[in-house]
TORTORMI-460854 format. One record per residue (C-alpha): x, y, z. Coordinates in nm, 3 decimals, m for minus. Layout:
TORTORMI-460854
((X,Y,Z))
...
end
This chain:
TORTORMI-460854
((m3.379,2.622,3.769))
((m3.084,2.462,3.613))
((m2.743,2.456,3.823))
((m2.556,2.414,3.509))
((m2.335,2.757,3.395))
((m2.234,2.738,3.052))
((m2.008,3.044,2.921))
((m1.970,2.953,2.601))
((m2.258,2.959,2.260))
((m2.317,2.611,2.175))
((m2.467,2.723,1.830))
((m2.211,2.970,1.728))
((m1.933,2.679,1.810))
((m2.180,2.420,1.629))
((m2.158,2.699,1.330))
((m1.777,2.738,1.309))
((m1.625,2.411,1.388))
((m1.934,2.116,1.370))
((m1.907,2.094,1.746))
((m2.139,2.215,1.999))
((m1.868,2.236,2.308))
((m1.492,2.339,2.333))
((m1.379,1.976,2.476))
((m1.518,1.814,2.148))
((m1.299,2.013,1.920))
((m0.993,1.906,2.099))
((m1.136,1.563,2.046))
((m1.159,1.556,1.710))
((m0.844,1.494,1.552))
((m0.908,1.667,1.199))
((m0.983,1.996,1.376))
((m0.751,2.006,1.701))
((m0.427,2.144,1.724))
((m0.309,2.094,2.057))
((m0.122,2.385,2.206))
((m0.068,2.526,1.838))
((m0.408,2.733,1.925))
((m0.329,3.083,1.947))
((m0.468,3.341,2.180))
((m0.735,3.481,1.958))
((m0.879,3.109,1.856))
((m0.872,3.014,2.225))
((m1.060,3.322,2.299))
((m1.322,3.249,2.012))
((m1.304,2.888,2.085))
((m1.370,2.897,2.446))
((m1.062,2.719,2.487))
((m0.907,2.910,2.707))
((m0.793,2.735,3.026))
((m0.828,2.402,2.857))
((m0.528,2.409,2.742))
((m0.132,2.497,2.894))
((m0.136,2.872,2.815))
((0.150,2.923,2.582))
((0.055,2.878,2.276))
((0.318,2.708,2.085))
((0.359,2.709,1.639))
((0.338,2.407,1.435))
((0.729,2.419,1.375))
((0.750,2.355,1.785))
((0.539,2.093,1.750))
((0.701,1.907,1.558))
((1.013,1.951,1.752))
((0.875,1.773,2.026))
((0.739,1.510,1.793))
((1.026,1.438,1.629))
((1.231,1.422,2.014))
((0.947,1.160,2.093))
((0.960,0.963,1.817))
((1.335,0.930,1.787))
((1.371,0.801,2.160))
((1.126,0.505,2.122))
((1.320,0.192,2.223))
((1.187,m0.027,1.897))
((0.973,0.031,1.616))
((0.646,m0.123,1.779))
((0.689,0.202,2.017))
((0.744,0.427,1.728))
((0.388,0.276,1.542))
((0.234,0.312,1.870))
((0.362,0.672,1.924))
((0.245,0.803,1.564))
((m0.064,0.591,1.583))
((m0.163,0.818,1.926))
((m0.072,1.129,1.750))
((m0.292,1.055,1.417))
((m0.559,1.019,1.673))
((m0.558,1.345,1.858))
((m0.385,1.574,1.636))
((m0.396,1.408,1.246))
((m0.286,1.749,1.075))
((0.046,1.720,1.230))
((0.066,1.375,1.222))
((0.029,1.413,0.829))
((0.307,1.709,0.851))
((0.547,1.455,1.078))
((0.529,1.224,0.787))
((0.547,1.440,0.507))
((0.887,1.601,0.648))
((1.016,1.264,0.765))
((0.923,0.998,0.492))
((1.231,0.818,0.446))
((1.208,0.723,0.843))
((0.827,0.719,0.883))
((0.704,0.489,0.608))
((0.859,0.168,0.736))
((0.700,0.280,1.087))
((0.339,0.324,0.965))
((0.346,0.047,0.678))
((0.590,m0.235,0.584))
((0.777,m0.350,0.778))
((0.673,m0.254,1.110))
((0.283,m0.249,1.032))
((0.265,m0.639,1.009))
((0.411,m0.660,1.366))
((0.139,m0.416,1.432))
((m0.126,m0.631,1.296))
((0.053,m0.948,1.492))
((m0.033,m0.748,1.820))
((m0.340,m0.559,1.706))
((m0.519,m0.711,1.971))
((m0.311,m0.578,2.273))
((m0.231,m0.244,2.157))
((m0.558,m0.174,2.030))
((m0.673,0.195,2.152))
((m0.953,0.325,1.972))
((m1.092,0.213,1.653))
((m0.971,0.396,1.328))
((m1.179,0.230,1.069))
((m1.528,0.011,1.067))
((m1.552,m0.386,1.106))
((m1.814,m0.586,0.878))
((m1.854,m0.911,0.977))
((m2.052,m1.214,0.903))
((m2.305,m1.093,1.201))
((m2.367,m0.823,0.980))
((m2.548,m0.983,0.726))
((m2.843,m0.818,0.594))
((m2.752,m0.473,0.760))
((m2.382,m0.383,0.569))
((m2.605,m0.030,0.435))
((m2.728,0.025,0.749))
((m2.346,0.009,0.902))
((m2.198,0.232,0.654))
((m2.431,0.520,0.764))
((m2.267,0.517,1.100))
((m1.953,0.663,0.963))
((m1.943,1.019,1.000))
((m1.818,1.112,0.686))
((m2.046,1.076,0.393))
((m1.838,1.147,0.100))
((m1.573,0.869,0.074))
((m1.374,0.894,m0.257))
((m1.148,0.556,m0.139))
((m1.207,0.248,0.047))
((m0.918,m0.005,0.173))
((m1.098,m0.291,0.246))
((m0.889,m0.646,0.405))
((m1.041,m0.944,0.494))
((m0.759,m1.040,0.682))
((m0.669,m1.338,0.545))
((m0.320,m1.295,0.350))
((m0.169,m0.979,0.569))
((0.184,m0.939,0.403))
((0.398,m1.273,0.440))
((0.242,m1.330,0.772))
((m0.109,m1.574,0.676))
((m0.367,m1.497,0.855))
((m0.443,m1.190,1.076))
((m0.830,m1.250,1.094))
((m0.925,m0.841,1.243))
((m0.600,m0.841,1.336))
((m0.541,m0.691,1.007))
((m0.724,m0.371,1.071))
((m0.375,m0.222,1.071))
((m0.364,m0.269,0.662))
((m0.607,m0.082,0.548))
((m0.534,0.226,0.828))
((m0.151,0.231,0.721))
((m0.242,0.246,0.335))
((m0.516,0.520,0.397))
((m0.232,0.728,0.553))
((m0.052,0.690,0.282))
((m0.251,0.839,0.045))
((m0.275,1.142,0.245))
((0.073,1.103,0.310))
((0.221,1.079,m0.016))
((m0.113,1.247,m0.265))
((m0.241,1.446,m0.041))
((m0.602,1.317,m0.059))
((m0.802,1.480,0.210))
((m0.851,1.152,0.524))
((m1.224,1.296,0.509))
((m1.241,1.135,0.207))
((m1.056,0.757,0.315))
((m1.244,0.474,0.468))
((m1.023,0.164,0.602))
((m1.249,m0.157,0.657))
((m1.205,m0.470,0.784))
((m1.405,m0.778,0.674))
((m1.401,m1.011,0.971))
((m1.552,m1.390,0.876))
((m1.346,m1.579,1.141))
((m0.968,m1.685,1.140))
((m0.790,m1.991,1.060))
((m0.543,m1.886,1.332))
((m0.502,m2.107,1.606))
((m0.270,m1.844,1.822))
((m0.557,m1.638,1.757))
((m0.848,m1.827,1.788))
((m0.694,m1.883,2.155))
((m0.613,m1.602,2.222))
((m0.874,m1.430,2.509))
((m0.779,m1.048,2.416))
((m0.817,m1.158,2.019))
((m1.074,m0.866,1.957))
((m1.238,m1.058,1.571))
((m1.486,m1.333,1.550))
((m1.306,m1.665,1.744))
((m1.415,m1.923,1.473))
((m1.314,m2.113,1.175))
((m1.310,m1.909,0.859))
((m1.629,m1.921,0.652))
((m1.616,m1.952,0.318))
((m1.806,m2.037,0.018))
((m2.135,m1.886,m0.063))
((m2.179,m1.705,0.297))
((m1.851,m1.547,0.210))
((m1.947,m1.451,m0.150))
((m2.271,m1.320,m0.014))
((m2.124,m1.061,0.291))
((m1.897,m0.983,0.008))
((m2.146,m0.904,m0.250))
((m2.364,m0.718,0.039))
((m2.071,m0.505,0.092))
((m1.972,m0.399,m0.271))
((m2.362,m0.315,m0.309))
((m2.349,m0.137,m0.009))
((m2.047,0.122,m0.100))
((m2.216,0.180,m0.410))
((m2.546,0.323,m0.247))
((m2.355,0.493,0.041))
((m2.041,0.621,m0.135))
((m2.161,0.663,m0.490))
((m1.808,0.813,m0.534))
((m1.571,0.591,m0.367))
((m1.289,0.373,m0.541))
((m1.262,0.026,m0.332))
((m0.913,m0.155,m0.339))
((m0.885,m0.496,m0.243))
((m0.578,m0.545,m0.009))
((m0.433,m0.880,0.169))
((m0.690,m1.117,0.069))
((m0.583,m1.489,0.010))
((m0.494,m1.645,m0.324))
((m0.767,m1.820,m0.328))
((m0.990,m1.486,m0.340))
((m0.794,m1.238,m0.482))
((m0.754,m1.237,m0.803))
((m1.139,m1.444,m0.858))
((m1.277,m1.133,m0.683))
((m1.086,m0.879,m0.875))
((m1.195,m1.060,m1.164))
((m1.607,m1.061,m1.038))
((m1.592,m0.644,m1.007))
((m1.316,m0.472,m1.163))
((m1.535,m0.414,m1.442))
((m1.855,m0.362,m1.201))
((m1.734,m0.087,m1.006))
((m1.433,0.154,m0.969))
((m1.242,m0.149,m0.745))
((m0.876,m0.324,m0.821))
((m0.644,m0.478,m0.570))
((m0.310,m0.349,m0.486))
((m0.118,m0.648,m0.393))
((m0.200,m0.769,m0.769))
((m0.195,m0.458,m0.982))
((m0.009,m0.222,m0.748))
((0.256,m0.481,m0.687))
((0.262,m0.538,m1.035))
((0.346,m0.109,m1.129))
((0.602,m0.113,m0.848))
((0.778,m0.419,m0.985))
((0.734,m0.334,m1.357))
((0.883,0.030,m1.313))
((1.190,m0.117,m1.104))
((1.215,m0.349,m1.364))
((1.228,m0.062,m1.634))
((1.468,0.131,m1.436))
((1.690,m0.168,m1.356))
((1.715,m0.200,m1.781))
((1.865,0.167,m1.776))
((2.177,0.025,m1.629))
((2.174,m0.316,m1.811))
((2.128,m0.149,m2.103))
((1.839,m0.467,m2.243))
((1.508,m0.478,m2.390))
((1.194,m0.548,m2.216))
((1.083,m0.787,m2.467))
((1.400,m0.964,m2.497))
((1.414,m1.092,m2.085))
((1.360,m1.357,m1.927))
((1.209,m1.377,m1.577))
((1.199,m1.661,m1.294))
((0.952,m1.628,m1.035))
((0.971,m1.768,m0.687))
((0.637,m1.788,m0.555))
((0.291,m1.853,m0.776))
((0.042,m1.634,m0.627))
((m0.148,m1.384,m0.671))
((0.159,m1.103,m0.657))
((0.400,m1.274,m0.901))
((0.103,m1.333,m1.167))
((m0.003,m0.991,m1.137))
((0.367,m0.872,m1.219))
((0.381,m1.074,m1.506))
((0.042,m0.966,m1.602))
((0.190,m0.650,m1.657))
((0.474,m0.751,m1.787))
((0.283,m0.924,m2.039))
((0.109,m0.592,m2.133))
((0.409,m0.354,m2.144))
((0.582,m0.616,m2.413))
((0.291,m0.640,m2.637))
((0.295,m0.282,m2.615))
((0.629,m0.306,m2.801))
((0.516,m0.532,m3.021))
((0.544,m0.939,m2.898))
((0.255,m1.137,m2.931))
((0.137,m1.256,m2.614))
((0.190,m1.629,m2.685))
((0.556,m1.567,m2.742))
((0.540,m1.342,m2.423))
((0.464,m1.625,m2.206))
((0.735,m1.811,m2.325))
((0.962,m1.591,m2.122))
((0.846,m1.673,m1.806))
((0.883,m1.962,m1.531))
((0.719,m1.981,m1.180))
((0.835,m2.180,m0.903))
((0.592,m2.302,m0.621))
((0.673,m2.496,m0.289))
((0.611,m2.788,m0.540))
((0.892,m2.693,m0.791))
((0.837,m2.584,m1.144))
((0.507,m2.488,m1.313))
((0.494,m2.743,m1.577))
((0.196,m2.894,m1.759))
((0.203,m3.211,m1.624))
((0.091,m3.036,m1.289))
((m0.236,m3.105,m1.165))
((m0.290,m2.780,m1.012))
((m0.330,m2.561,m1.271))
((m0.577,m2.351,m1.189))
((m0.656,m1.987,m1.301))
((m0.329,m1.815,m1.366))
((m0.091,m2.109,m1.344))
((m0.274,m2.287,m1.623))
((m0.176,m2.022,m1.897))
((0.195,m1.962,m1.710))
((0.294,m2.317,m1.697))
((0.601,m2.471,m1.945))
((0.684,m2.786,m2.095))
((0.967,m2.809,m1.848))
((1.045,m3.138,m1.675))
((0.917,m3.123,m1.315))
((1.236,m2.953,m1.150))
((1.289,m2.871,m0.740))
((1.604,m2.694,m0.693))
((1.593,m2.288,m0.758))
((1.952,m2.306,m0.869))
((1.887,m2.605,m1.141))
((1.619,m2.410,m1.330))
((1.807,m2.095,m1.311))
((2.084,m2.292,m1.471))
((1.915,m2.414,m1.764))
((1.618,m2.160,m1.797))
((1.867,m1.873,m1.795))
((1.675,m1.595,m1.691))
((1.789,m1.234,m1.691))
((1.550,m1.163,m1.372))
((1.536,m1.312,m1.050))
((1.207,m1.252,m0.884))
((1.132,m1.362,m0.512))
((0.734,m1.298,m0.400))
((0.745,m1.635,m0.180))
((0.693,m1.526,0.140))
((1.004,m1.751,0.189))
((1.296,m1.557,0.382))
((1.651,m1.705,0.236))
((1.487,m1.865,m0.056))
((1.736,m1.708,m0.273))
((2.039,m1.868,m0.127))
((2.394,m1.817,m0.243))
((2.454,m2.079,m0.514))
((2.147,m1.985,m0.692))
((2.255,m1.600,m0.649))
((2.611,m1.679,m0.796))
((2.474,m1.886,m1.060))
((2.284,m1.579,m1.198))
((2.555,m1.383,m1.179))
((2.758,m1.642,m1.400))
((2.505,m1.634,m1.637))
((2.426,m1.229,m1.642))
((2.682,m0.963,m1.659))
((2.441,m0.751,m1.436))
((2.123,m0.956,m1.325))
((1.860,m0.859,m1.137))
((1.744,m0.961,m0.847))
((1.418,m0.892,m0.683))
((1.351,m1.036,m0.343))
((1.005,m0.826,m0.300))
((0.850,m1.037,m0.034))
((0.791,m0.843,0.322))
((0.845,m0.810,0.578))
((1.190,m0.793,0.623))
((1.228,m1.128,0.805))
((1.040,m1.312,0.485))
((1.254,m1.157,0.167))
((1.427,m1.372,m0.043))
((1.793,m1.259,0.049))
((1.973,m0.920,0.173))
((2.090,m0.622,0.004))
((2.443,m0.722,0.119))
((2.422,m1.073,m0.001))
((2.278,m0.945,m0.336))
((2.591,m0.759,m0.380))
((2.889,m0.942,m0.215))
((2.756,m1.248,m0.388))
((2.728,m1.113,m0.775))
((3.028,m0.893,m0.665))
((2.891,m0.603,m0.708))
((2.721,m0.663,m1.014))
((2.314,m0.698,m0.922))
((2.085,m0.492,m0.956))
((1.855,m0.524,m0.616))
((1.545,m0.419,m0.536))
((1.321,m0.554,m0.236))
((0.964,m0.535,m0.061))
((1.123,m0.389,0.264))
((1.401,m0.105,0.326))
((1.730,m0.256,0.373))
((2.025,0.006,0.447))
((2.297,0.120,0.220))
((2.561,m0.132,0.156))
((2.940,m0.088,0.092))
((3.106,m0.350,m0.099))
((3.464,m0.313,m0.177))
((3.481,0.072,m0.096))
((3.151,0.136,m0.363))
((2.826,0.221,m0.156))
((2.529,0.082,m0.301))
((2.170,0.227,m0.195))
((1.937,m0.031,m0.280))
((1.564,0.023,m0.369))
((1.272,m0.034,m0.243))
((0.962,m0.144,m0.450))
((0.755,m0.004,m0.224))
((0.341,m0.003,m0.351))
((0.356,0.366,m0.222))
((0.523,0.509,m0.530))
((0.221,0.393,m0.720))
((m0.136,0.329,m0.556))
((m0.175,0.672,m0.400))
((m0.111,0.826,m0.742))
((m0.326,0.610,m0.877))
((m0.632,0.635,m0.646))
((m0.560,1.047,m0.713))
((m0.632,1.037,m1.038))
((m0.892,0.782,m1.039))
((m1.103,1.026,m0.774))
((m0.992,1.318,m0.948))
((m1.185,1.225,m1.300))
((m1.443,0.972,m1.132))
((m1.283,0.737,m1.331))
((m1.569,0.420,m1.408))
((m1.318,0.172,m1.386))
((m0.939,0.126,m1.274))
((m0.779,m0.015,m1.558))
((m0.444,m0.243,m1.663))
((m0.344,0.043,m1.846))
((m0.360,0.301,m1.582))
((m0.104,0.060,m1.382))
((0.124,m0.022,m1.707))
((0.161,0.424,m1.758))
((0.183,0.426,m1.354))
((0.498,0.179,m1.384))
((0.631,0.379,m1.694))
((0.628,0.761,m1.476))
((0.807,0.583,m1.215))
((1.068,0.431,m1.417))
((1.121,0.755,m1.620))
((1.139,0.974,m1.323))
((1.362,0.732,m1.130))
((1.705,0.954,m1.257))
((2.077,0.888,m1.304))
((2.188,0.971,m0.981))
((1.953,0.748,m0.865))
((2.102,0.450,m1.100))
((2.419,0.520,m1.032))
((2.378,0.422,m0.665))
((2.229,0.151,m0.744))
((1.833,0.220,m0.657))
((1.599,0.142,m0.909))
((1.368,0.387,m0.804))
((1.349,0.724,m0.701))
((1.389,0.905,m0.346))
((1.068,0.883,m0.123))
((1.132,1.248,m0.007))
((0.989,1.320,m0.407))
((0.671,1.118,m0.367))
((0.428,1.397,m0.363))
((0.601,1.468,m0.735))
((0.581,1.120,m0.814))
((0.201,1.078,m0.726))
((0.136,1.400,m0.875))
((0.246,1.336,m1.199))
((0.118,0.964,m1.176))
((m0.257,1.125,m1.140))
((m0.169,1.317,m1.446))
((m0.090,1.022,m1.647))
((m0.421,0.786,m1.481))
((m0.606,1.116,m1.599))
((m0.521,1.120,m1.899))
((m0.569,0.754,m1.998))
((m0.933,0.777,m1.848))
((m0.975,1.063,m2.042))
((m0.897,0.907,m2.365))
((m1.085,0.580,m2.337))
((m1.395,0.771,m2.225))
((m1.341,0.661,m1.875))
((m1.362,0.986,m1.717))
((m1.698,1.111,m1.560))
((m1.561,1.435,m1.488))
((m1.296,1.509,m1.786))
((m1.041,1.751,m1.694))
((m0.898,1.836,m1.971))
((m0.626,2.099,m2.021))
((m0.697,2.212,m1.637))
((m0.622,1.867,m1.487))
((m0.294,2.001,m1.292))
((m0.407,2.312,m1.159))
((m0.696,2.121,m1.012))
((m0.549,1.848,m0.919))
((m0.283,2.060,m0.733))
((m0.520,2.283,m0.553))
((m0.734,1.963,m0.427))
((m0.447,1.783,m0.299))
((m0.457,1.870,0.124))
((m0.157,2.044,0.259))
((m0.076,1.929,0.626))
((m0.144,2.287,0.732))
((m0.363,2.437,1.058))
((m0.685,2.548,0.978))
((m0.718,2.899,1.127))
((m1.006,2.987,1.324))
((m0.958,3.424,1.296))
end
């Protein structure tokens, strides 16, 4: 006879909540709510006595949350604080985030989530995502049936290599694809059953990390080459047989591998990669926006970019697309354009020109100094994706102001530490006159008694839309086009008040609106070039609305 006295139904919990004892529901951080249980769910639950006895509402909660979070010495804490909470309780970690965008985003993704991935190692807790790596070979299928959840619509997927401005994170970079995931709960409301964060882990080229004795990847050299392709190839195959459904973006991968594997499967599978194409809507829209207060043409700038990887080409890209869209030839688009490299200017002569840098490089005369080719290129647009903090130093910031009535200037490269130049040396140096935008949040600036709000082209006004509407109408492919109508709802929405301060873009507190009516337009471009698998039609609001998840307690009575 068993000494073991069990007072609750195992099969009438397994029935209700997928759990067969009361301890695992308050494990499972989709279905627990902490102390928000009331009296009647405890009592159905068999919760009762696991749990402080006053039940306390959601509003409490996050009281207490927002108490805790506040009083974290640095931002490090503050990741580590919300990270715990999306782990136990990930309904009102959702509803924290939602209410408190504005102060949460920078917390959860850049700037503070590539200190996160620095430390990864250390404050790693519990593992929020799965890890391929080279061992895996042969057995990726096999892996991707130990997730729990079987029907993933979206897949962030890092290799680790290129993790913001930082190089390479090797696992490290786990923190990526987790803090993107959350944001398209966050800010579209796509159900986290449905997200899958992965890390592809084939060694690091790290040497802090590869010495490192708590460094929790593979502690070798990075492989490359055709064992790379292969795990690579394995894995793409993989999603298709075990997520049929799922939409894969790319995120943080090197130069060297970015855009050749967007190239190899955006037109295999539903895949694109956000630092390319979702850098590219963010930047385009601000750019649109910033033209509001210029008053200029699209077709009629002309842009200098510092930095020639994968980021900057992927902004022109669109560029590219949105002017022959109004009508220039793409020859005579390229004309408009100059990238600068740690070697100077992109010229012909060059004998690097590979890929992208073959069709954007001039006849130009080799050329070094930033502030030399923005005196004789003369461009209207100033655009920093370096990686190089202070690139844009003051002479070559005045000199665009000489030359511009308003110019803008775009120091997009995170974090913080690694953009081109400040909000407040933007505007004390053009006197007021730039139009700034940047990767990270910098705070309001007052110049002369005028407060200035400057914007942040952050990817979260555009891939979470995106990925919305792609999952929405099983889109076949993610297409150009859905980025270039992204960028233009962003712009257009981005209003006078908003202008008038100064940001190019709109509040974050409106993102739901934003991604909302980004879906709508990613919709209704699949629709029309026969992308769609599941057309929605005239009934594409109303059901995207009513799918979108709400941040509120399920209740158990």
């Amino acid at each position: 006879m068993s000494d073991t006295v069990e007072n609750y139904d195992a099969e009438k919990l397994q029935a209700l909540t997928g759990h067969a004892s009361p301890m695992d529901i308050l494990h499972d951080p989709s279905q627990n709510k902490g102390v928000a249980f009331t009296h009647e769910e405890r009592e159905r639950l068999c919760l009762r006595g696991l749990l402080p006895p006053r039940p306390l509402s959601m509003e409490a909660q996050l009281e207490r949350v927002k108490a805790n979070f506040f009083s974290k010495p640095n931002n490090l804490e503050k990741y580590i604080f919300l990270t715990a909470l999306q782990e136990r309780n990930e309904t009102l970690f959702y509803r924290f985030v939602r209410e408190n965008i504005e102060q949460t985003l920078p917390i959860i993704y850049t700037p503070t989530v590539g200190e996160a991935c620095q430390t990864y190692s250390q404050i790693f807790r519990r593992p929020q995502g799965m890890f391929i790596s080279l061992e895996d070979r042969g057995h990726v299928r096999e892996l991707l049936g130990n997730w729990e959840h079987k029907d993933v619509r979206v897949i962030v997927v890092t290799d680790g290599s290129r993790i913001l401005g930082l190089g390479d994170q090797g696992a490290n970079g786990m923190g990526i694809p987790v803090g993107k995931l959350a944001l398209y709960t966050a800010c579209a409301g796509i159900p986290p059953i449905h997200c899958l964060p992965i890390t592809i882990d084939v060694g690091t080229n790290n040497e802090d990390l590869l010495n490192d004795p708590l460094y929790v990847g593979l502690q070798h050299k990075r492989v490359g080459g055709d064992d790379y392709d292969g795990l690579i190839e394995e894995f793409v195959q993989a999603v298709g047989d075990a997520f049929p459904r799922a939409m894969i973006q790319f995120e943080d991968f090197s130069n060297d591998n970015a855009f050749r594997l967007l190239d190899k499967y955006r037109n295999r599978v539903c895949a694109f990669n956000d630092d390319i194409q979702g850098t590219a809507a963010v930047a385009l829209a601000g750019l649109l926006a910033s033209l509001r207060i210029t008053e200029g043409e699209l077709k009629r700038q002309k842009f200098l970019f510092m930095g020639a990887g994968s980021a900057g080409f992927g902004i022109a890209d669109l560029i590219l697309l949105a002017m022959e869209q109004q009508g220039m030839p793409r020859e005579e688009g390229l004309k408009r354009f100059r990238f600068m490299d740690s070697r100077g200017v992109v010229t012909r002569q060059r004998d690097d020109l590979t890929g992208r840098k073959g069709e954007f490089a001039c006849d130009d005369a080799p050329e070094k100094d930033l502030e030399k080719v923005v005196e004789s290129f003369q461009p209207t647009a100033l655009i920093g994706v370096s990686g190089r903090g202070g690139a844009f130093y003051e002479e070559v910031v005045r000199a665009m102001a000489r030359i511009n009535q308003r110019p803008i200037i775009f120091a997009l490269s995170n974090p913080t530490s690694k953009a081109e130049c400040t909000a407040e040396q933007c505007y004390s140096w053009t006197e007021g006159r730039g139009v700034f935008a940047s990767g990270s949040p910098f705070d309001p600036v007052t110049w002369q008694g005028k407060t200035f709000v400057p914007g942040q082209g952050n990817n979260a006004y555009c891939f979470p839309g995106i990925g919305l509407g792609v999952i929405m109408c099983q889109a076949k492919h993610v297409t150009d086009e859905m980025f270039l109508v992204a960028a233009q709802t962003l712009a257009e929405i981005t209003d006078e008040a908003d202008l008038n301060k100064g940001r190019v873009y709109p509040s974050l507190q409106d993102i739901r609106a934003v991604s909302l009516k980004t879906a709508l337009a990613v919709i209704k471009v699949a629709e029309e070039r026969g992308l769609a698998k599941t057309p929605l039609g005239e009934n594409a609001e109303e059901r995207t609305r009513s799918w979108m998840c709400s941040a509120r307690y399920r209740s158990y009575v």
